[in-house]
C-alpha positions in Angstrom: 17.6 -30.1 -100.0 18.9 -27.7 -103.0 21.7 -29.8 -103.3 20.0 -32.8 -103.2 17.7 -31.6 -106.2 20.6 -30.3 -107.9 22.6 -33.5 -107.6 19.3 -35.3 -109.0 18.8 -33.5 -112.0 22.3 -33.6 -112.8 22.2 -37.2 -112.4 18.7 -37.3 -114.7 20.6 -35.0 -117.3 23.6 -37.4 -117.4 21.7 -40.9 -118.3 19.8 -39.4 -121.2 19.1 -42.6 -122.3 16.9 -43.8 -119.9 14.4 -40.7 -120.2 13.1 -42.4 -123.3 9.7 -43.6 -121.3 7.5 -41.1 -121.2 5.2 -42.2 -118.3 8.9 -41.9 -116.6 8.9 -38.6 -116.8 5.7 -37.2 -116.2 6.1 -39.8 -112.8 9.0 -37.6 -112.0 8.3 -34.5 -112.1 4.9 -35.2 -110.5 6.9 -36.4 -107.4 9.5 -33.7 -107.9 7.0 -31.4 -107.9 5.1 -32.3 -105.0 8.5 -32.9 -102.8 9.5 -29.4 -103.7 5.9 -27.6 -102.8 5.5 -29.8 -99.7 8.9 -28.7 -98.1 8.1 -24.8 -99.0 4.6 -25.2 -97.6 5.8 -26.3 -94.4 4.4 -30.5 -94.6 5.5 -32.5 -92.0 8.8 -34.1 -92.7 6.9 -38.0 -92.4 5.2 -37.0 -95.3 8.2 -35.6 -97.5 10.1 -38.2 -97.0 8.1 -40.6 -98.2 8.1 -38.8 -101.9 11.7 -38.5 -101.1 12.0 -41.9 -100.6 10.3 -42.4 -103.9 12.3 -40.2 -105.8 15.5 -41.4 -104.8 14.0 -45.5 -105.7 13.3 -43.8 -109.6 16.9 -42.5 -109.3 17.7 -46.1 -108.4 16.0 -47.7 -111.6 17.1 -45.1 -114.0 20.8 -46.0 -112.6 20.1 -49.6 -112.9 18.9 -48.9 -116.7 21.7 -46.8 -117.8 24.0 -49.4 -115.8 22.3 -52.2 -118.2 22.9 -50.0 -121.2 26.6 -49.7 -120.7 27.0 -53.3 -120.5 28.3 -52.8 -117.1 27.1 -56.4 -115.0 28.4 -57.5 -111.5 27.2 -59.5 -108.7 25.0 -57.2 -106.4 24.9 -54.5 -109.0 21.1 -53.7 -108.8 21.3 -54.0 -104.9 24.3 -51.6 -104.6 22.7 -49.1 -106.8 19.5 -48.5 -105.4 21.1 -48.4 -101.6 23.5 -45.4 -102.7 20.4 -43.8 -104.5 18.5 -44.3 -101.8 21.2 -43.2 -99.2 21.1 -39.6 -100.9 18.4 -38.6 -98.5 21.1 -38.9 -96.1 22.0 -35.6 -97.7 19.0 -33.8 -96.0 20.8 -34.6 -92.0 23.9 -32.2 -93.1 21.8 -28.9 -92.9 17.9 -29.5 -92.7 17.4 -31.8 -90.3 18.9 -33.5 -87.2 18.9 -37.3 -86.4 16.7 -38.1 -83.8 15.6 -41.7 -83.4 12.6 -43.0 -81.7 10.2 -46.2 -81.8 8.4 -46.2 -85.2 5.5 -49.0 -85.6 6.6 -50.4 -82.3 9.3 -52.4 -83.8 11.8 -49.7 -85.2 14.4 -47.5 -83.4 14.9 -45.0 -86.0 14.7 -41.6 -87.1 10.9 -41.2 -88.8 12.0 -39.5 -91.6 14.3 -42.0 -92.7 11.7 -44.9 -91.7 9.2 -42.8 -94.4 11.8 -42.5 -97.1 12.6 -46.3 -96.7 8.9 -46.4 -97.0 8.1 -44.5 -99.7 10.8 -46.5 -101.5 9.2 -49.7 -100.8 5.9 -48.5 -101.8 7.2 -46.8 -105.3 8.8 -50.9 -106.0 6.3 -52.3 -105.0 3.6 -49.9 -107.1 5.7 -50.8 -110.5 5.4 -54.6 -109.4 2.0 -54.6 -108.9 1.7 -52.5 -112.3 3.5 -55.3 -114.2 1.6 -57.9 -112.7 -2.1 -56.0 -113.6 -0.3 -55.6 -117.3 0.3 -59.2 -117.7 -2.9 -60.0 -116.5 -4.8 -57.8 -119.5 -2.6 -59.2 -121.9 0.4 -57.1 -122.1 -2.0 -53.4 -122.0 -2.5 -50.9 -119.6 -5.9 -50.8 -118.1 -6.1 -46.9 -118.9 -3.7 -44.5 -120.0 -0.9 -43.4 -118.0 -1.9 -46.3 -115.0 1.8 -46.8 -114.5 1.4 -43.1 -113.4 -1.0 -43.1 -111.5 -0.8 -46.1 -109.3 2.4 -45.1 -107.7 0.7 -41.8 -107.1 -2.2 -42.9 -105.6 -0.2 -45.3 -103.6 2.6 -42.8 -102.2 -0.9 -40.0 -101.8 -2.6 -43.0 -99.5 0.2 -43.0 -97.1 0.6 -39.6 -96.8 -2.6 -38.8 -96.1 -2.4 -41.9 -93.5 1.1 -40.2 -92.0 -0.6 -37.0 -91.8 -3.2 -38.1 -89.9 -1.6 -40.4 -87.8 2.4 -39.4 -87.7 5.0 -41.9 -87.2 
């Protein structure tokens, strides 16, 4: 997991660029944050991985940003991009954890922890959609300050507290 952070702030440090969005940043290191403090408390892995997950999709933009800022365009670029920063959290099977698949939603045979990152991804895209679509709907403003903060939060908090109640 020290790695993985490591290799995440590197990668933040190197694409300077894209940090120009403030609401960026304070999403990161709110999710930073809480992946950090949930793995020393001892939260169940579900739950961490869907933060992860989360994460690792910001990761994903940022690279498709700096990617667009370099000029650098090809066919499945965006695609390509967020799969390797999402396959990072393969990272955490090398020391932390071991791969153990089961049944997940009754449809799945996977390990949970990678089902929750997947999931955490999903919801983190699908929280900046929905964001742009409420913006365009008020005429190009924010409801409130900081809303494209604090809808992915809310979001990724919801199905946390649903995993921690009722695990995958």
């Amino acid at each position: 997991m020290k790695k993985l952070s490591l290799a995440a702030a590197l990668f933040v440090l190197s694409c300077r660029q894209a940090l120009a969005n403030p609401a960026c940043i304070v999403c990161t290191v709110a999710v930073g944050a809480s992946l950090s403090v949930a793995r020393t408390l001892g939260v169940q892995d579900d739950v961490v991985g869907i933060w992860l997950g989360a994460i690792l999709a910001l990761l994903g933009y940022w690279a498709i940003l700096w990617f667009d800022r370099k000029g650098w365009r090809f066919t499945g670029r965006d695609t390509l991009l967020m799969l390797s920063s999402l396959a990072m959290a393969g990272g955490v099977y090398v020391k932390e954890m071991v791969y153990t698949p089961k049944v997940v939603a009754g449809i799945f045979y996977v390990d949970p922890f990678l089902f929750a990152v997947a999931a955490g991804a999903l919801i983190y895209v699908w929280s900046q959609k929905f964001y742009a679509f409420l913006k365009a709907k008020n005429g190009g403003h924010a409801h409130f300050p900081f809303e494209k903060v604090v809808l992915p939060l809310a979001l990724l908090g919801a199905a946390s507290v649903y995993v921690s109640h009722w695990p995958l």
